[in-house]
One Martini backbone bead per residue (centre of mass of N, CA, C, O) as a GRO file, in nm:
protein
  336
    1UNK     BB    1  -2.214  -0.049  -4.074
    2UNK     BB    2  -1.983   0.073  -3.957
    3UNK     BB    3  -1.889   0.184  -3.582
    4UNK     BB    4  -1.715   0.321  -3.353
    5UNK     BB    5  -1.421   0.123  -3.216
    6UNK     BB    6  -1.179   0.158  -3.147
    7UNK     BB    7  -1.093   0.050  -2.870
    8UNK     BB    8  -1.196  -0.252  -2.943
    9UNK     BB    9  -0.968  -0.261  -3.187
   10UNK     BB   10  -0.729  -0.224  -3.041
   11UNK     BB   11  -0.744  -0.457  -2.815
   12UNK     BB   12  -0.790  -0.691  -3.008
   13UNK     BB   13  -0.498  -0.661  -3.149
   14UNK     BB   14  -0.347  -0.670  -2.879
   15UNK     BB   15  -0.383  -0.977  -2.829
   16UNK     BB   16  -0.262  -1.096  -3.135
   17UNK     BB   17   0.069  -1.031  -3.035
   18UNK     BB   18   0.074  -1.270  -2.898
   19UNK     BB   19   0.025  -1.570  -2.760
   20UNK     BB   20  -0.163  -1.826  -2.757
   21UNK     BB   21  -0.379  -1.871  -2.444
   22UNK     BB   22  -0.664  -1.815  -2.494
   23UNK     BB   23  -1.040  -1.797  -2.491
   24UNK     BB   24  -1.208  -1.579  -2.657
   25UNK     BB   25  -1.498  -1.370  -2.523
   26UNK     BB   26  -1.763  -1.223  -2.692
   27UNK     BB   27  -1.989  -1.010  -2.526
   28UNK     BB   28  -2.346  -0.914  -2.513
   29UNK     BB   29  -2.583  -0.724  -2.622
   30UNK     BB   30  -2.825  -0.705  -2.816
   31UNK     BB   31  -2.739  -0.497  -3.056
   32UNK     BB   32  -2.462  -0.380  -3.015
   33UNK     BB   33  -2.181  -0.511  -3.229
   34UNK     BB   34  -2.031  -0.750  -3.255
   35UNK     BB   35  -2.012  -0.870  -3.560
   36UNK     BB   36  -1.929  -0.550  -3.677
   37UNK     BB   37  -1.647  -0.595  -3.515
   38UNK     BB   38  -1.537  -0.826  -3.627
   39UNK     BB   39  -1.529  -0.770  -3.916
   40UNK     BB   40  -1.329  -0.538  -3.874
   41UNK     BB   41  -1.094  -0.731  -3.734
   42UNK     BB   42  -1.014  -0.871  -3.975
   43UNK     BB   43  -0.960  -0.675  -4.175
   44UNK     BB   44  -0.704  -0.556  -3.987
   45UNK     BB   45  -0.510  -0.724  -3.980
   46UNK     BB   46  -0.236  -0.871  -4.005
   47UNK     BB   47  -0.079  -0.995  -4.302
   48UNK     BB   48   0.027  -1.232  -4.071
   49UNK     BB   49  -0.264  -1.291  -4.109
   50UNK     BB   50  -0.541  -1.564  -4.102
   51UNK     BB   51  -0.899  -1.538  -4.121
   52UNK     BB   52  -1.186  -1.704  -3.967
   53UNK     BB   53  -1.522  -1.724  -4.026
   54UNK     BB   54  -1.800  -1.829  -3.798
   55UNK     BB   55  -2.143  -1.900  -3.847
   56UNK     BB   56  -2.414  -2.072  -3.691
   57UNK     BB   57  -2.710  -1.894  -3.750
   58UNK     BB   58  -2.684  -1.918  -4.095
   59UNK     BB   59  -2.770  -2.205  -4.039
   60UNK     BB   60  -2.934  -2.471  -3.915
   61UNK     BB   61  -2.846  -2.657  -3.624
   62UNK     BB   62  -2.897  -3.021  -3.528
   63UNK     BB   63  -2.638  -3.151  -3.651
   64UNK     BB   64  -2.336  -3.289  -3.727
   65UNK     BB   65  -2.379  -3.234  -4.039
   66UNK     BB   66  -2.435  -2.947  -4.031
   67UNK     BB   67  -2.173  -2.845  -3.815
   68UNK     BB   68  -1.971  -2.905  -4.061
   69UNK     BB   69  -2.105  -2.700  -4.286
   70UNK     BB   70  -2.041  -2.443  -4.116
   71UNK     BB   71  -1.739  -2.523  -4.052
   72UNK     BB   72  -1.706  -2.549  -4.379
   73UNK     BB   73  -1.529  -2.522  -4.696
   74UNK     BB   74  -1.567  -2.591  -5.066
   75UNK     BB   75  -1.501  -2.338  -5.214
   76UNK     BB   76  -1.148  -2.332  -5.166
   77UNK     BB   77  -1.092  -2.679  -5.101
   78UNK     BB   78  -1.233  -2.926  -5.332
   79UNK     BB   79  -0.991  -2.873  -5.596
   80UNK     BB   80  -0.859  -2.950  -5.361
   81UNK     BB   81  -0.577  -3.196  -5.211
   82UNK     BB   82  -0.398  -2.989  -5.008
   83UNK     BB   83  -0.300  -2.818  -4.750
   84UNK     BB   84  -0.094  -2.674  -4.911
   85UNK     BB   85  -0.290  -2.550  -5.120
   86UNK     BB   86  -0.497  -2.411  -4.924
   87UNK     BB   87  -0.278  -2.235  -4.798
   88UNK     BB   88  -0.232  -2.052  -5.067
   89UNK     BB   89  -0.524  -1.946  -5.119
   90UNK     BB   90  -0.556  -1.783  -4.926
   91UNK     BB   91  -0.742  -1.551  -4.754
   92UNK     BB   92  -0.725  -1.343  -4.516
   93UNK     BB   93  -1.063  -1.407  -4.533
   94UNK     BB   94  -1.250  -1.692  -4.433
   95UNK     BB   95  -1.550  -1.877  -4.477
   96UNK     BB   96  -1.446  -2.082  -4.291
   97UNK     BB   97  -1.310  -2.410  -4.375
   98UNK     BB   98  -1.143  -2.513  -4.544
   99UNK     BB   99  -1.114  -2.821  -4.739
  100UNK     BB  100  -1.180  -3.094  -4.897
  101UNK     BB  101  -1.445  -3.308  -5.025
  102UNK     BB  102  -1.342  -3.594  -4.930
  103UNK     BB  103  -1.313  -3.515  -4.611
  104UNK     BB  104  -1.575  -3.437  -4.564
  105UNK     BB  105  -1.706  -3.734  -4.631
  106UNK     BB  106  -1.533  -3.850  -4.383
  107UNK     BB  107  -1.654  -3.669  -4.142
  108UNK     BB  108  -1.994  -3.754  -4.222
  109UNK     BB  109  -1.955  -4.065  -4.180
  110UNK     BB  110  -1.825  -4.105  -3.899
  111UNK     BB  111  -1.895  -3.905  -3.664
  112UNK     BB  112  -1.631  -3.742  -3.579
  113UNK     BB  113  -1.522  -3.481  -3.431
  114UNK     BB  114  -1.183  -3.572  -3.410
  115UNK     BB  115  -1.168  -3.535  -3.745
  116UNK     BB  116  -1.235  -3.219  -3.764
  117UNK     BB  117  -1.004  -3.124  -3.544
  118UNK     BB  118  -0.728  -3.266  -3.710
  119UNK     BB  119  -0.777  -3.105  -3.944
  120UNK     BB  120  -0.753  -2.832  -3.840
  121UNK     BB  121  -0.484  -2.869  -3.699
  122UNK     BB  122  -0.331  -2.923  -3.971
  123UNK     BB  123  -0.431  -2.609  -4.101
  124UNK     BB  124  -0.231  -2.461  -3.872
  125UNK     BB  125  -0.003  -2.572  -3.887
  126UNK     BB  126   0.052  -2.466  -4.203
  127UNK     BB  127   0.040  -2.203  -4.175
  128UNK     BB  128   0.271  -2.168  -3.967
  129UNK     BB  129   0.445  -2.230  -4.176
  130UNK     BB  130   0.453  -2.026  -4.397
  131UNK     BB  131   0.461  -1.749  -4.164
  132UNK     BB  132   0.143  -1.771  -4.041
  133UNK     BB  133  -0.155  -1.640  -3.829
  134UNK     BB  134  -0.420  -1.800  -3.687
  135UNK     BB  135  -0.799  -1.657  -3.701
  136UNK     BB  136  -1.082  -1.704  -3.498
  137UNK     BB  137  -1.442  -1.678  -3.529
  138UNK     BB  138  -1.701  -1.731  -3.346
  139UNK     BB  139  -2.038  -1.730  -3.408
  140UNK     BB  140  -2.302  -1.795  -3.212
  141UNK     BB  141  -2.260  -2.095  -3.088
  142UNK     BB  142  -2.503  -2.130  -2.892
  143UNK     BB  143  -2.651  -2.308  -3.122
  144UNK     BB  144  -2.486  -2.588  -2.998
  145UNK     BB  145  -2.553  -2.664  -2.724
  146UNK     BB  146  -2.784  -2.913  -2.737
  147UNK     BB  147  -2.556  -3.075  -2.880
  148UNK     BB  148  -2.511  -3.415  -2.934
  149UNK     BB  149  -2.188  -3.636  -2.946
  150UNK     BB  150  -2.074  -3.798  -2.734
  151UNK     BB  151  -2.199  -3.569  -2.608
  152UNK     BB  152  -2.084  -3.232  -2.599
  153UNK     BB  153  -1.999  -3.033  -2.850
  154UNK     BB  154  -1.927  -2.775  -2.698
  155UNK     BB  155  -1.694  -2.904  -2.484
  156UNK     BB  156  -1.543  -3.058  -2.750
  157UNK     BB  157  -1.474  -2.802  -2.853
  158UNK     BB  158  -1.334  -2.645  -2.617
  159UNK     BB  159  -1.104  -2.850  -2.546
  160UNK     BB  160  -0.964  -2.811  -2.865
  161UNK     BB  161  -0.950  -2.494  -2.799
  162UNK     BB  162  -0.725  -2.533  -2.546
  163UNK     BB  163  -0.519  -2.691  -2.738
  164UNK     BB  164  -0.507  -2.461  -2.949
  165UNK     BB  165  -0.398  -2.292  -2.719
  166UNK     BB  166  -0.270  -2.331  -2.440
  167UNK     BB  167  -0.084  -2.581  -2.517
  168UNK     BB  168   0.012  -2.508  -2.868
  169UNK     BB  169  -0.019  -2.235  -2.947
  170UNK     BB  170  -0.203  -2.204  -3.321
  171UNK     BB  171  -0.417  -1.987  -3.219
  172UNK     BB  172  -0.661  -1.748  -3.209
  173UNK     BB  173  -0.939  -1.707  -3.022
  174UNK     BB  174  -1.341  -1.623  -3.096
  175UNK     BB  175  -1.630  -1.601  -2.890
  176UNK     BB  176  -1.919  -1.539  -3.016
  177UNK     BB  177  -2.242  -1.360  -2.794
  178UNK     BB  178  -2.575  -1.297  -2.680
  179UNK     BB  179  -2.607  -1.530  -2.422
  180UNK     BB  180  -2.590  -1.465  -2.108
  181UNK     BB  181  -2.634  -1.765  -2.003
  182UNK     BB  182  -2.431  -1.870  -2.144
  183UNK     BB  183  -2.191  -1.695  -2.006
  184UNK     BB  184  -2.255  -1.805  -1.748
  185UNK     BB  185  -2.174  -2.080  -1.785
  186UNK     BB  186  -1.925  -2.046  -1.850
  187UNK     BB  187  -1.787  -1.870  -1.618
  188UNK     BB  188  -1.871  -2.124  -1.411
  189UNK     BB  189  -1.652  -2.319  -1.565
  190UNK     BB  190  -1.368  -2.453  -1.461
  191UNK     BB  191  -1.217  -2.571  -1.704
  192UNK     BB  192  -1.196  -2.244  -1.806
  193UNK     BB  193  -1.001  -2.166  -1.647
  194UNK     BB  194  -0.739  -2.047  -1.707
  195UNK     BB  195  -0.875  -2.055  -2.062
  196UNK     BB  196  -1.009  -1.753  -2.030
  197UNK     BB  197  -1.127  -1.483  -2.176
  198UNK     BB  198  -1.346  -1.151  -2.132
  199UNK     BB  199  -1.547  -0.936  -2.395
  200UNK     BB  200  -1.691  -0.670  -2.375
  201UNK     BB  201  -2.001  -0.527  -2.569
  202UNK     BB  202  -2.112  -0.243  -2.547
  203UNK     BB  203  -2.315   0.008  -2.597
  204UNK     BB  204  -2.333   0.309  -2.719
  205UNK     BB  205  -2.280   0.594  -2.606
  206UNK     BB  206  -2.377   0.902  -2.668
  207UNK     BB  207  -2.152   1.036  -2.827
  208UNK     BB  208  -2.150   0.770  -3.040
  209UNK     BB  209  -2.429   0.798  -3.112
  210UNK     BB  210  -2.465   1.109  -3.227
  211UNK     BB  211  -2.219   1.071  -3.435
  212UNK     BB  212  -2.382   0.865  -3.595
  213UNK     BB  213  -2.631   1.074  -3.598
  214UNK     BB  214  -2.447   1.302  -3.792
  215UNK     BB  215  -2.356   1.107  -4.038
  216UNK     BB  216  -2.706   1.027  -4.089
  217UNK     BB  217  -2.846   1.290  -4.090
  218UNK     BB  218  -2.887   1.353  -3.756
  219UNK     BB  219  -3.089   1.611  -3.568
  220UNK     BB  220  -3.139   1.708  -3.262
  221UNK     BB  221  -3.431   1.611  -3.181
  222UNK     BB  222  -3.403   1.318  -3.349
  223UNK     BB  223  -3.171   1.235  -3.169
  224UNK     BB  224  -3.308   1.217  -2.915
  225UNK     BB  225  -3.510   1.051  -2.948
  226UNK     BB  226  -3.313   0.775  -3.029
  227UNK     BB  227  -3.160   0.782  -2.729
  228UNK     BB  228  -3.423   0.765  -2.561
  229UNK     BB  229  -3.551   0.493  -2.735
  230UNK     BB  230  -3.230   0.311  -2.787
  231UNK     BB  231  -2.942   0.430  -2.721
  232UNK     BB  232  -2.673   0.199  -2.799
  233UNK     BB  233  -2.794   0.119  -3.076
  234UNK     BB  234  -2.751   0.113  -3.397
  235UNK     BB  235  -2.940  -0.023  -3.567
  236UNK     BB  236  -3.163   0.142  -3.480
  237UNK     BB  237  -3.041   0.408  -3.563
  238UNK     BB  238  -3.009   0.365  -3.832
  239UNK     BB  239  -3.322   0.306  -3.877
  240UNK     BB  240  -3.408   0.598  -3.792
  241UNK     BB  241  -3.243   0.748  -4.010
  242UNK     BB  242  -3.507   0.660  -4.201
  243UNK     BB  243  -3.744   0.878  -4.094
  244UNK     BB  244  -3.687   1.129  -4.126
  245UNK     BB  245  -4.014   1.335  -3.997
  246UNK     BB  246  -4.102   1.038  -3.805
  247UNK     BB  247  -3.984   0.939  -3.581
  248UNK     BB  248  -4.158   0.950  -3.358
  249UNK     BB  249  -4.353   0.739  -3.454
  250UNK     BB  250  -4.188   0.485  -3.479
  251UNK     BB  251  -4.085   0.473  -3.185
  252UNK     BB  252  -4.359   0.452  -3.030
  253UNK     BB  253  -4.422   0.195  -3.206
  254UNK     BB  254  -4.241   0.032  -3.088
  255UNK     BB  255  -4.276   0.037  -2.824
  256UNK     BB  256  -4.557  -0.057  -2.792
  257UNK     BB  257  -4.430  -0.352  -2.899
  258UNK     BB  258  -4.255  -0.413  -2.629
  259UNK     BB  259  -4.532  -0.360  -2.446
  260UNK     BB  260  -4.666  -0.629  -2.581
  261UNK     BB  261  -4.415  -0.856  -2.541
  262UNK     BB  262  -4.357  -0.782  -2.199
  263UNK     BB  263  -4.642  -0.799  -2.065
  264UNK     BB  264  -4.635  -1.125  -1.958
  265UNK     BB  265  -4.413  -0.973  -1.743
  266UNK     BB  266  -4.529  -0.807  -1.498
  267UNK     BB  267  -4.559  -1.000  -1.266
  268UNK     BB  268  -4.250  -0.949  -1.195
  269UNK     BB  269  -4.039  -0.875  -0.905
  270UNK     BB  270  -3.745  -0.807  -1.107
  271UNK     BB  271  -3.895  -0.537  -1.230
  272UNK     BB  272  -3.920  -0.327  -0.979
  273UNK     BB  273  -3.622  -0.242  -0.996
  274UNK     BB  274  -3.638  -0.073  -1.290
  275UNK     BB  275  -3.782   0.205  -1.183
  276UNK     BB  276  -3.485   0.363  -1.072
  277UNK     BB  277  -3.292   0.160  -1.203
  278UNK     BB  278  -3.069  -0.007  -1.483
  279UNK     BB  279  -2.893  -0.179  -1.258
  280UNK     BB  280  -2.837  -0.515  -1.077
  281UNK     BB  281  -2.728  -0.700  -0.827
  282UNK     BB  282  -2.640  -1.089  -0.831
  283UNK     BB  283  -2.619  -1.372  -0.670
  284UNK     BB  284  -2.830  -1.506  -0.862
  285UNK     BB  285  -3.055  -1.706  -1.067
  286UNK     BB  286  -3.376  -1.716  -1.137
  287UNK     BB  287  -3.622  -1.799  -1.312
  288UNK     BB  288  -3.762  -1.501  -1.373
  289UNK     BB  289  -3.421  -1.447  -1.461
  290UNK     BB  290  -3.385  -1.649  -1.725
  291UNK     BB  291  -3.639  -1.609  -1.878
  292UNK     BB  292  -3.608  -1.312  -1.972
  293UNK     BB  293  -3.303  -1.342  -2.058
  294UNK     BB  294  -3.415  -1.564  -2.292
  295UNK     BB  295  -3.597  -1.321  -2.416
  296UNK     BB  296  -3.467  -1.036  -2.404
  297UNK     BB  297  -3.471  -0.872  -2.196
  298UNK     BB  298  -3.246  -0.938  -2.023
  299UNK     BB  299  -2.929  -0.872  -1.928
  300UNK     BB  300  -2.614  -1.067  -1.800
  301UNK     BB  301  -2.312  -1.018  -1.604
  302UNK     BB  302  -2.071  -1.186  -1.512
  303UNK     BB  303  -1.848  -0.996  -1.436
  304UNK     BB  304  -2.047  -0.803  -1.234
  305UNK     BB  305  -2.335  -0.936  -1.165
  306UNK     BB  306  -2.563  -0.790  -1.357
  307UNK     BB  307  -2.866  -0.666  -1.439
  308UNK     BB  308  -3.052  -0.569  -1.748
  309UNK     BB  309  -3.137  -0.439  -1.969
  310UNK     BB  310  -3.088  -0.496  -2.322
  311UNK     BB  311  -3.256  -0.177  -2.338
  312UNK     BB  312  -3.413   0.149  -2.369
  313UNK     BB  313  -3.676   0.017  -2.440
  314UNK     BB  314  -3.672  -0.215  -2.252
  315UNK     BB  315  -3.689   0.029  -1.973
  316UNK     BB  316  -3.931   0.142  -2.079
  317UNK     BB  317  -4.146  -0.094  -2.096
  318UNK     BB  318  -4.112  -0.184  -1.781
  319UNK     BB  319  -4.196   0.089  -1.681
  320UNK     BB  320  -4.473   0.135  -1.788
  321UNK     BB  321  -4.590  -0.169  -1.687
  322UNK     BB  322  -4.511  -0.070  -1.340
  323UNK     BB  323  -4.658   0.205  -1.381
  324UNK     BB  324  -4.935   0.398  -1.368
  325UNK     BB  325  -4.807   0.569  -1.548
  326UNK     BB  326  -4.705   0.654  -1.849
  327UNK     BB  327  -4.426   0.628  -2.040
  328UNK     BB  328  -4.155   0.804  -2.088
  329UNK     BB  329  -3.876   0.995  -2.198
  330UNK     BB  330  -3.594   1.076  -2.049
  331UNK     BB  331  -3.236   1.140  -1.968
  332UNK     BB  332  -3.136   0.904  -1.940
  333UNK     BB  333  -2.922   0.668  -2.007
  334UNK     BB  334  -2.835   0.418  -2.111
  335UNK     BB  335  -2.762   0.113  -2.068
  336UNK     BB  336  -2.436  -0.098  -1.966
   0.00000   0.00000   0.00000
């Protein structure tokens, strides 16, 4: 279920407008509506655009045989012989990078990525011959982060696309992250300076969704509850409106269980900040705050250098075990 997202997609819309010139980082806290939101952006494309959505989350990748066949799609491209045949058939939005299957398999044979950049690069070449222009998006990266093929192939994936935008400006690209980590490291490596640029999707609004639980039938009491106890996450939200009549204890079962599952890092004392505040400045992270990240406890902002709960469940179960007295919820905001 889409929801409100108008001004991130009007953004987004206006991005694609010019000239493609760098790599947008498309990144938040986690269950924020990134990948909800980029679906529904490639949906709206115009019409003289053409769309390509690679998961990488969506089946294990651990090899370069793995990341060629989530990055490649023989569903459309198998049983065609050239690159402009492919280009013919293509659908507005595309699953993967169609591909020719005799080309794949000579792409797994010899296990050089830039075989397989070579081979995008010339879809995107005819694709602009055709007429129109392609936009690439890359959702979870993180996941090939530890991938090395003659050296880390996320570095040399990224440098393919700072060729494919800064250089020959052949598509638009969106690299979409949950990995907070992950993207305070994008952001302070130097060769992206000046090759990229950072789009953050924080949760809804308390208006935007309170909006959204008045769409799915829920009002009064059970959305304050649920505002109270997840902020401005959809997915929570959503699932929260199939509860009604029962909302407060599914609410309190959650809260429960992410103080159990947040227990084991009580004695850390960088959780003792949010006791009073939502969100703290950091001018580097310490192991303390790498590892919270990491588990999805805390979510890291490079742009703003801030540190924050990953959402409002998060925030009252650190301030339960960080306080003498049981945490109930009050009426502050969500994190943002």
């Amino acid at each position: 279920m889409f929801i409100d997202r108008e001004e991130e997609l009007g953004e987004l819309l206006k991005l694609i407008r010019f000239e493609p010139n760098v790599i947008n980082f498309v990144y938040g806290p986690m269950n924020s509506g990134k990948t909800a939101l980029m679906l529904e952006f490639l949906k709206r494309l115009p019409q003289d655009h053409v769309g390509f959505y690679v998961n990488f989350r969506a089946t294990p990748v651990s090899s370069y045989e793995e990341f060629s066949r989530v990055l490649f799609s023989t569903e459309y491209g198998g049983i065609k012989k050239t690159i402009k045949e492919i280009v013919k058939g293509l659908a507005k939005i595309n699953t993967g990078i169609p591909i020719p299957q005799e080309i794949l398999e000579v792409i797994l044979k010899e296990k050089e990525p830039i075989n397989a950049f070579s081979y995008l690069k010339d879809l995107m070449l005819e694709i602009i011959e055709s007429g129109k222009r392609p936009v690439l998006v890359f959702d979870e990266i993180q996941v090939i982060k530890d991938l090395k093929v003659d050296g880390p192939l996320i570095y040399q994936l990224f440098n393919f696309l700072i060729h494919l935008t800064k250089e020959i400006h052949l598509a638009h690209v969106f690299v979409v992250t949950s990995d907070s980590l992950f993207i305070g490291e994008v952001y302070g490596n130097a060769k992206l300076t000046g090759r990229a640029e950072y789009f953050p999707v924080y949760d809804l609004s308390r208006e935007a969704s309170m909006e959204l639980l008045r769409t799915l039938g829920v009002s009064g009491e059970e959305a304050e509850l649920l505002w109270e106890y997840f902020g401005g996450k959809p997915g929570y939200l959503i699932e929260g409106a199939k509860r009604r009549g029962k909302v407060r204890e599914w609410c309190e079962l959650k809260l429960r269980l992410r103080i159990r599952e947040i227990r084991k890092f009580k004695g850390y004392k960088i959780l003792d900040k949010f006791l009073e505040r939502e969100e703290v400045e950091v001018e580097e992270l310490g192991g303390e705050e790498k590892e919270l990240i990491r588990e999805n406890v805390l979510f890291y902002d490079p742009l703003k250098g801030t540190l924050s709960p990953q959402g409002r469940l998060e925030l009252l179960a650190i301030r339960s075990l960080k306080s003498r007295a049981p945490s109930s919820p009050g009426t502050s905001s969500a994190p943002r």
